[in-house]
C-alpha positions in Angstrom: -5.7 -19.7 11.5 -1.9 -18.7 10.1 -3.7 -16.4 7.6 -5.7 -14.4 10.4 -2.4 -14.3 12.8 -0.6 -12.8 10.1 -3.4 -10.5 9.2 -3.6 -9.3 12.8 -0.2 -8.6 13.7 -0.2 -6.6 10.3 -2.9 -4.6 12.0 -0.7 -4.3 14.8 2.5 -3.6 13.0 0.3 -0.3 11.0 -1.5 0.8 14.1 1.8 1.1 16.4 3.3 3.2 13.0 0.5 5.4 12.8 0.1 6.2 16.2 4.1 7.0 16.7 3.4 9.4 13.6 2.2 12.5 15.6 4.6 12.0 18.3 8.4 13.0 19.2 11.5 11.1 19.5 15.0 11.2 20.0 16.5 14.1 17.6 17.6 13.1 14.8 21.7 12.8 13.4 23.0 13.8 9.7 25.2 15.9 8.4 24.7 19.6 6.0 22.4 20.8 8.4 19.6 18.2 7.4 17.3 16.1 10.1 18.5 13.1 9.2 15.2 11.7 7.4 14.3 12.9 4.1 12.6 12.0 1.2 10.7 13.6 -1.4 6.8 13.4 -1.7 5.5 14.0 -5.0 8.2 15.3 -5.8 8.2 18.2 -3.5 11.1 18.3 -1.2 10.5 16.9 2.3 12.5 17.0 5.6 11.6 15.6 9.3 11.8 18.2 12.3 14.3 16.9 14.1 12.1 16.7 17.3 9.6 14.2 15.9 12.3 11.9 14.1 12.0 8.1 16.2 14.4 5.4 15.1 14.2 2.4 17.4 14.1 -1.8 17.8 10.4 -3.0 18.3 9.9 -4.9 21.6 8.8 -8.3 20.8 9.4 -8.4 17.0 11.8 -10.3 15.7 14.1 -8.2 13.6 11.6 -5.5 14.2 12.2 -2.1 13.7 11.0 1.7 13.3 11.9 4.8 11.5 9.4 7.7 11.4 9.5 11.8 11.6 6.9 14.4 10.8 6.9 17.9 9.1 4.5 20.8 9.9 4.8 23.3 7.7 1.2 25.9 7.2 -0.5 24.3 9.6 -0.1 21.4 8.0 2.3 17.9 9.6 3.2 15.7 7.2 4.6 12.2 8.4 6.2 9.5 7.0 6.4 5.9 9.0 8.6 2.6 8.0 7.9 -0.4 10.1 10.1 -3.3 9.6 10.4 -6.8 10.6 12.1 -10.1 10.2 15.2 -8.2 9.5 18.9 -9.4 10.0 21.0 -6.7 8.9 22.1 -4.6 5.8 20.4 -5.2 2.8 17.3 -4.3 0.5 14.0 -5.3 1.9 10.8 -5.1 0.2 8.0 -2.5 1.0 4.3 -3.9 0.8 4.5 -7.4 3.0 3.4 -9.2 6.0 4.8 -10.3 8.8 6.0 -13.6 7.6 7.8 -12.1 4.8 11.4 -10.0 5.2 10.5 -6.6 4.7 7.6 -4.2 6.0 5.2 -1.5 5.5 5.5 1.9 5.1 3.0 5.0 4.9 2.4 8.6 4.7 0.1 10.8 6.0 -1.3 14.0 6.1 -3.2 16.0 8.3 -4.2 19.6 10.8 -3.5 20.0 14.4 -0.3 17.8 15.0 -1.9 14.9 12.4 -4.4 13.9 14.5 -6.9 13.8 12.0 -4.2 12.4 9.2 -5.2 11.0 5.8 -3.0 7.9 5.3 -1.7 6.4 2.2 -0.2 2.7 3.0 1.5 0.5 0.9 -0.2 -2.3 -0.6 0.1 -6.2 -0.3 1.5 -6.7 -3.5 4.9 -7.2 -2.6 6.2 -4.6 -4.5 5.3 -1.4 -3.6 8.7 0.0 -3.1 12.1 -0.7 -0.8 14.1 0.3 1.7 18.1 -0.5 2.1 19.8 -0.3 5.0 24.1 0.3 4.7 24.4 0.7 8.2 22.8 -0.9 11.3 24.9 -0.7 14.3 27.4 1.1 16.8 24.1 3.1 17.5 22.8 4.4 14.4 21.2 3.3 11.1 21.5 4.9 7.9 19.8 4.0 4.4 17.6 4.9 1.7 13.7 4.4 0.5 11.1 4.9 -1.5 7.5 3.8 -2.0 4.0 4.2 -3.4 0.9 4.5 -0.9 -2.5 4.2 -1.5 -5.4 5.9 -0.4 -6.7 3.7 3.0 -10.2 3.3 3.4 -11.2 6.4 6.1 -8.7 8.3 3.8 -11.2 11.2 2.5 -8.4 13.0 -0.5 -7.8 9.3 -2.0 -5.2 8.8 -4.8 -1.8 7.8 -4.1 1.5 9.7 -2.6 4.7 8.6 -4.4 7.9 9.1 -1.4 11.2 9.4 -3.4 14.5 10.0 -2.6 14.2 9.0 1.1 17.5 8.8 3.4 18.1 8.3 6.5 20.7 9.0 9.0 19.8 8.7 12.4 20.7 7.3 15.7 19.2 3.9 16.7 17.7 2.7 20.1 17.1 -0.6 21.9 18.3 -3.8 20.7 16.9 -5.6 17.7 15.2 -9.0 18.7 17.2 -11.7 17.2 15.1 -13.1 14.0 15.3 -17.1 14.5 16.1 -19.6 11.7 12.7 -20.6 11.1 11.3 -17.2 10.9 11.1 -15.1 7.7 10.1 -15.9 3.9 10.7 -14.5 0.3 9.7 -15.5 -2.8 9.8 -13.8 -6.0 9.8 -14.2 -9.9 9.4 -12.6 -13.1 5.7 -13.9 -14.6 5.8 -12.9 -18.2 7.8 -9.9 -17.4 6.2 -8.4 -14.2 7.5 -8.5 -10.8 6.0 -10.5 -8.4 7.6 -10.5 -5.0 5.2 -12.3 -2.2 3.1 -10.2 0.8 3.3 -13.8 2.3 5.2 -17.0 2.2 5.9 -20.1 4.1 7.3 -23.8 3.6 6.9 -27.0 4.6 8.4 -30.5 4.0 5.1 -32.6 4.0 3.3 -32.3 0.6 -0.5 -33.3 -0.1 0.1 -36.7 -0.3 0.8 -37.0 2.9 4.6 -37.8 2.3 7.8 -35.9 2.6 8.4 -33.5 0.0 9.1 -29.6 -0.8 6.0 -27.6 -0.1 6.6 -23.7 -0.9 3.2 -21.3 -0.7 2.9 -17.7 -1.4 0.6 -15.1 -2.4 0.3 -11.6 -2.8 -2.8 -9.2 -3.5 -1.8 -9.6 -7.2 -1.2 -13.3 -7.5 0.1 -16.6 -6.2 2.4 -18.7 -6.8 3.0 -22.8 -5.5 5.8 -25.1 -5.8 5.1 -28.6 -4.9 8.0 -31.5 -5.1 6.8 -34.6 -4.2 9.6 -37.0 -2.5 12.1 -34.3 -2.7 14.2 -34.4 0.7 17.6 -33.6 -0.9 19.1 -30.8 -2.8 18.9 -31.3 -7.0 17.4 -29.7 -9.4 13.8 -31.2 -10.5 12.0 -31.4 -14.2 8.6 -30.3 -13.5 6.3 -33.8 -14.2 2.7 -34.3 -13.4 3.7 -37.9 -13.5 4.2 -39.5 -9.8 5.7 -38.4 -8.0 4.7 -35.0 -9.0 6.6 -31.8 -9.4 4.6 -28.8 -10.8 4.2 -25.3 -10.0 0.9 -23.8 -9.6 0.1 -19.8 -10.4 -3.0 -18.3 -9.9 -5.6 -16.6 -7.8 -9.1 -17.5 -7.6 -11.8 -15.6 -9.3 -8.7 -13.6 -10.8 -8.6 -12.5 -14.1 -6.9 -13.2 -17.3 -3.6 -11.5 -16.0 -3.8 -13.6 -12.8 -5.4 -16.8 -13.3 -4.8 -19.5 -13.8 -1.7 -21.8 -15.1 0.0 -25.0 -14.3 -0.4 -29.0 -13.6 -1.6 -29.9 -17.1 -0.8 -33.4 -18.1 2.5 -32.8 -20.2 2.2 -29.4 -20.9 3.8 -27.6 -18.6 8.0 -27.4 -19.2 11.0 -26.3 -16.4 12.4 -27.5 -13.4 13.1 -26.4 -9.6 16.7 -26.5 -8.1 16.3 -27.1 -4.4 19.9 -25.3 -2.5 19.4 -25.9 0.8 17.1 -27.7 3.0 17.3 -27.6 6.5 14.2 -28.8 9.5 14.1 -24.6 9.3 13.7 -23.5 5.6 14.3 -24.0 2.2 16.1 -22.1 -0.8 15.7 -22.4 -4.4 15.3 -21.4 -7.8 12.9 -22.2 -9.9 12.3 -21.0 -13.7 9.5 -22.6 -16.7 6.4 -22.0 -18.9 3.0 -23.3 -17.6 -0.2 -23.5 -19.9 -3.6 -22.0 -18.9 -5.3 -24.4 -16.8 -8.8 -25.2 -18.8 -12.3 -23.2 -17.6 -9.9 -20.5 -16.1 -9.6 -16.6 -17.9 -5.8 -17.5 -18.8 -5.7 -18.6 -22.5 -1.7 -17.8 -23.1 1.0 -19.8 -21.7 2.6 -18.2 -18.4 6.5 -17.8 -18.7 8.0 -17.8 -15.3 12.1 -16.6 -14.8 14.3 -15.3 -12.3 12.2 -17.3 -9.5 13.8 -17.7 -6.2 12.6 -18.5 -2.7 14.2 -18.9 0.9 10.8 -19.8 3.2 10.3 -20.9 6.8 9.4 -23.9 7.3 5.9 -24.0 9.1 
């Protein structure tokens, strides 16, 4: 049931940032003559008519938030759409996630007669397709930078992907964010043998499968997964991973993935690394986490899985 929420309010979350895409807004601020949202797309310069530039709060979304503009040129509008939630203020948020994680989605599309018949290229679930940073949210206006990679969605009839560079934006702000509460928002991200992985969707708990008390962190994106379990853990520390009780382990891996993606973790003695637990609170937890795991046997993994830079701040659900 949490899965298909999420999933639907991710519907809902691209569908309100595609349909604001052929329409206007309050003009856009910036200095040098400029709109105020720019970016580069495939490299080729790229700049909002001011008349279609939108930068407001989104009404019942925690932390929600929308920047979008559009750019006909040749009978031809080009439109670029960020959709944002779970945001708190200034920072870097990741491009590519769900709605329990902080970040967004972003898209572009393409498309004759005001965009109504757009081709749209969307960001993928895997966490990582590209970022947007905010410096300034507040006294009326936002301002910030971005970039992402979109792929081709599925009524898309072009196909391939649209790489936005070099975005900025400088432009006034409407309506009043909704506060984001404490129990609401999720990261989790790691190195895994070198590649970024950076979760579409994460959550916590504090009851582990035993039935006991414990750290329970999940996450997943359309690349992988990644699961930290802590058995009896109700305190900040850091934790040797064991598969001796009570049990501490980190599990990696998606099903039916391949050699790349699963599947490592939870052998007897094998695996090596630990989990430091920061914070814990009836809201969320915060950690670190770091180790090498060993290819779990029958699965397409046959090299050991080095994990670094781990860290996670979840909800707790």
């Amino acid at each position: 049931m949490r899965n298909s929420l999420s999933r639907l309010c991710l519907a809902v979350l691209v569908l309100a940032a595609l349909h604001c895409s052929s329409g206007t807004g309050p003009g856009g601020g910036g200095g040098g003559g400029n709109s105020g949202l720019t970016a580069k797309i495939d490299g080729a310069a790229w700049e909002a008519d001011p008349i279609s530039i939108a930068a407001n709060a989104m009404a019942g979304i925690p932390g929600g938030l929308l920047i979008l503009g559009s750019q006909t040129s040749g009978g031809v509008t080009r439109s670029i759409n960020i959709t944002l939630q779970n945001i708190r203020g200034i920072g870097t948020y990741a491009l590519g996630v769900g709605p329990s994680v902080y970040g967004g989605i972003a898209s572009e599309g393409e498309g004759s007669g005001g965009g109504g018949n757009a081709n749209v290229w969307l960001t993928p679930l895997n966490g990582v397709s590209g970022t947007v940073t905010i410096t300034t949210l507040g006294g009326g206006r936002i301002v910030g930078t971005f970039e992402f990679t979109g792929d081709a969605d599925n009524n898309n009839s072009v196909g391939g992907t649209r790489t936005i560079s070099q975005g900025v934006f400088d432009l006034p702000f409407t309506g009043n964010i909704v506060p984001v509460p404490a129990n609401v928002g999720s990261k989790i991200s790691a190195d895994l043998n070198g590649v970024p992985y950076n979760a579409w969707d994460a959550f916590g708990g504090l009851t582990v499968f035993t039935g006991g008390a414990g750290v329970d962190v999940n996450s997943t994106s359309s690349e992988n997964a990644v699961f930290i379990t802590l058995v009896g853990v109700t305190a900040p520390g850091t934790y040797a991973l064991s598969n001796v009780s009570p049990e501490k382990f980190i599990l990696v891996g998606l099903n039916g993935g391949n050699a790349s993606t699963c599947c490592w973790g939870l052998n007897a003695g094998g695996d090596v690394g630990s989990v430091t637990v920061t914070s814990i609170t009836p809201d969320r937890v915060q950690g670190t986490f770091s180790g090498t795991l060993q290819p779990q046997p029958g699965k397409p993994a046959s090299a050991p899985l080095v994990i670094t830079n781990g860290v996670f701040d979840v909800a707790i659900e």
